[in-house]
N, C-alpha and C positions, 0 to 999 in steps of 0.2 A: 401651512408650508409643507410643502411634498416630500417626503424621504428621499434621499437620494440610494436607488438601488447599489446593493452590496455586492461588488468585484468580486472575482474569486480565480485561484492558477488550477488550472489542471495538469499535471507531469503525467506524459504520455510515455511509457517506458517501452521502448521496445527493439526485439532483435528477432530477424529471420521468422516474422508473426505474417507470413502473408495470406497465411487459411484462414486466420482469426480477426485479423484485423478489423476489419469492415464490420464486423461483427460487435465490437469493443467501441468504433466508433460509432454506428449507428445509435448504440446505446447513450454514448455521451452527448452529441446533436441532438435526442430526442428527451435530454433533462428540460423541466418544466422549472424553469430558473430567467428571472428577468435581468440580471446584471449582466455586465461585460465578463467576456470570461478567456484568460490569456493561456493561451495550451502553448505548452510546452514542450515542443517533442525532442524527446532525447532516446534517437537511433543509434545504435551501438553499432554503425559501419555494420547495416545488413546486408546479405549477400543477397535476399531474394526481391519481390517487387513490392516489398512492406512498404519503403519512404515514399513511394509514388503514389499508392495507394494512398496513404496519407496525405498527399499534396492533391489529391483531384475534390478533396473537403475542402482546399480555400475559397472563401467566397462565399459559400453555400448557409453560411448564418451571418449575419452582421453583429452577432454578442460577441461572436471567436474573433481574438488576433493570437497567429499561428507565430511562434518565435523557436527557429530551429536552431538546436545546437551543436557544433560540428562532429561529423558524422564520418571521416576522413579516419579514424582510428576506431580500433576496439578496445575502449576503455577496461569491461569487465563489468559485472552485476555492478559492482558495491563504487567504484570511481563515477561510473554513468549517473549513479542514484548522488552523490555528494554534486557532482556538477548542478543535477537537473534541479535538488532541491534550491540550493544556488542563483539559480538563475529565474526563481520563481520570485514575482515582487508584489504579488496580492496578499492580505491579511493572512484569509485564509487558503490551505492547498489541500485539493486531493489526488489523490494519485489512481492511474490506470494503468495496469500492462496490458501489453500488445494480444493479451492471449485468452485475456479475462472480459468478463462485460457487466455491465448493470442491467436488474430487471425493474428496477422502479422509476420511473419520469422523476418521481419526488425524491431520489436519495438528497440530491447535491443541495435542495433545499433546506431541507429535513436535518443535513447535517452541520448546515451555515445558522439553522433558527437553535438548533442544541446548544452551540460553542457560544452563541451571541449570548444563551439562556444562563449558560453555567460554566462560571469561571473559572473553576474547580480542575475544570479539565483543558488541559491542551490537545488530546486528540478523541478524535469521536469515530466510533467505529460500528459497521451495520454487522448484523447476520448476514450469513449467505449459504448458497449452495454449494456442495462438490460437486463436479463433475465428470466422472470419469468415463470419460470419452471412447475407451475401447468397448466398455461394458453398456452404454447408453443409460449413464443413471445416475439420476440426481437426490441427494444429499442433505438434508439442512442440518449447519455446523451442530448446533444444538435447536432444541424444540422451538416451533416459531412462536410468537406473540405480539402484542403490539408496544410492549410496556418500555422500559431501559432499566439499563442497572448501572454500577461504577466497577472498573475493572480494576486492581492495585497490581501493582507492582511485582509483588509475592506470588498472588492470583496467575497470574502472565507467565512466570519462573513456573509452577506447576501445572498451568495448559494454557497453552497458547490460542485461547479461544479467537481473539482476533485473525490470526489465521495468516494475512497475506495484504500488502500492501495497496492492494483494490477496496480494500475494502473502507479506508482511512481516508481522514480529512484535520488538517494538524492546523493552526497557527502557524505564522510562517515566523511570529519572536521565536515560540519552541523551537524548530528546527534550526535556529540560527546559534540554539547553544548547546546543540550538539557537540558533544566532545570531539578531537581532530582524530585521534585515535581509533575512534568507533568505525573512520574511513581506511585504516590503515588493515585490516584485518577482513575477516569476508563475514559483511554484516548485513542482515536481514531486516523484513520487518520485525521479527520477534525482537531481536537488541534492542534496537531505536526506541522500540517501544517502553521495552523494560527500563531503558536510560531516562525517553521521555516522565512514563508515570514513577520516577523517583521522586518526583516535585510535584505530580497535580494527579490524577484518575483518571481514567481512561474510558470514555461515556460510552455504551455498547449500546446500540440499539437492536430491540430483538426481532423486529421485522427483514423478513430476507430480503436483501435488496441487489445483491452481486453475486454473482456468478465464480468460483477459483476453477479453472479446469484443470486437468490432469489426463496430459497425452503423450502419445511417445516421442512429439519433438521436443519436452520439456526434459533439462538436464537432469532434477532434482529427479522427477517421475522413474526416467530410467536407471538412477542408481540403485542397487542392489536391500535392502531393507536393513542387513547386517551393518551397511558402510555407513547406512545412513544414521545410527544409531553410534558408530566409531566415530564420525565428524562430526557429531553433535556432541560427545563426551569430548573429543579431544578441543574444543573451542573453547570449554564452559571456565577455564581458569582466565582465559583473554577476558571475557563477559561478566565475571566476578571483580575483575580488577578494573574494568571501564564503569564499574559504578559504586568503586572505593569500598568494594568487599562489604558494603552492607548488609548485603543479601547473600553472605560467602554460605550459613546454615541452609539456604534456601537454595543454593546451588549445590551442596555436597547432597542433599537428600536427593535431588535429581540424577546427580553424577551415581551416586551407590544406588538406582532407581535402573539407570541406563548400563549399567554396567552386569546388574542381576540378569 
């Protein structure tokens, strides 16, 4: 009897991406993946010609069915990302921003045979590149290979090696017990994550397979290095307290880290 191929959502994140886009999805149509695969785009009311861009893709694979969700408001990073998780109804999810892309056909494979392998983890995440776009040059987060490792919780609190929400593929139970709170504040992948692997590991695969760019229409990129280090110190008591201060040692040595 035949397997029946394994579904998967993809969350298309995206706002005022229309250099990139094309770019991000070319990468996702050309995954070497046989299931149905339900994209999710969640436009955050762009001003430029991102959503069109992204509508001239229907049709163009018979795996994709396109599910958009309303686009009429600017929700903000972290509201867009609670809807979009929300509205994802596969097993498993990965997620894409509009800015970012994949260099492997095999990630979305690679990252469905991981989580099927090892239960251990709710989310599974690759290596990848920087790229920093002014300077034309590329990065990889840490040394490549082909092997995996587990990521904890604590691990995460002292480097955020997972890096950026492109690069993730989660259980869509995990994401469902996301705290309500974690939406109420301006949360990243780094939170989720740390909240996710409070309960299970975090599968890191060490092959590059994404792409993070880093350009001047990115908010983050253009703030200041100083500020960026003030609004990561000032959040860290919200992020201590969204996962019942177990990790409060592991946040203060951060906070008297960021603060030196």
């Amino acid at each position: 009897m035949l397997k029946e191929a394994v579904g998967i959502s993809v969350l298309l994140v995206a706002y005022n991406h229309e250099k990139h886009i094309r770019q991000a999805l070319n990468s996702l149509f050309g995954q070497v993946f046989d299931g149905p695969i339900e994209l999710v785009v969640a436009d955050d009311k762009s001003s430029d010609s991102t959503l069109s861009i992204i509508q001239e893709y229907e049709g163009a694979d018979p795996r994709f069915t396109f599910k958009y969700l309303d686009y009429s408001e600017n929700l903000g990073i972290t509201k867009n990302y609670k809807r979009g998780f929300e509205a994802c109804t596969s097993e498993f999810v990965a997620v894409l921003e509009g800015d970012d892309y994949w260099i492997s056909p095999c990630k979305l494979q690679r990252q469905v045979d991981f989580l099927t392998a090892h239960w251990e983890s709710d989310v599974c995440s690759v290596n990848y590149y920087v790229y920093e776009e002014d300077r034309a040059h590329l990065s990889p987060r840490v040394p490549a290979s082909t092997g995996h490792r587990f990521i904890s919780a604590r691990e995460l609190i002292a480097d955020n090696i997972v890096g950026n929400f492109s690069t993730c593929m989660y259980r869509r139970s995990a994401l469902s017990r996301l705290p309500e709170g974690l939406f109420d504040i301006k949360s990243y992948d780094w939170i989720t994550n740390i909240v996710l692997a409070k309960t299970s590991l975090i599968g890191f695969l060490e092959e590059p397979m994404s792409v993070y760019r880093l350009h001047g229409g990115g908010v983050w990129t253009q703030t200041p290095h100083i500020d960026k280090l003030k609004a990561q110190l000032a959040i860290l008591p919200a992020y201590d307290a969204l996962t019942d201060n177990v990790f409060h040692e592991d946040f203060e040595r951060l906070s008297s880290h960021l603060r030196h």
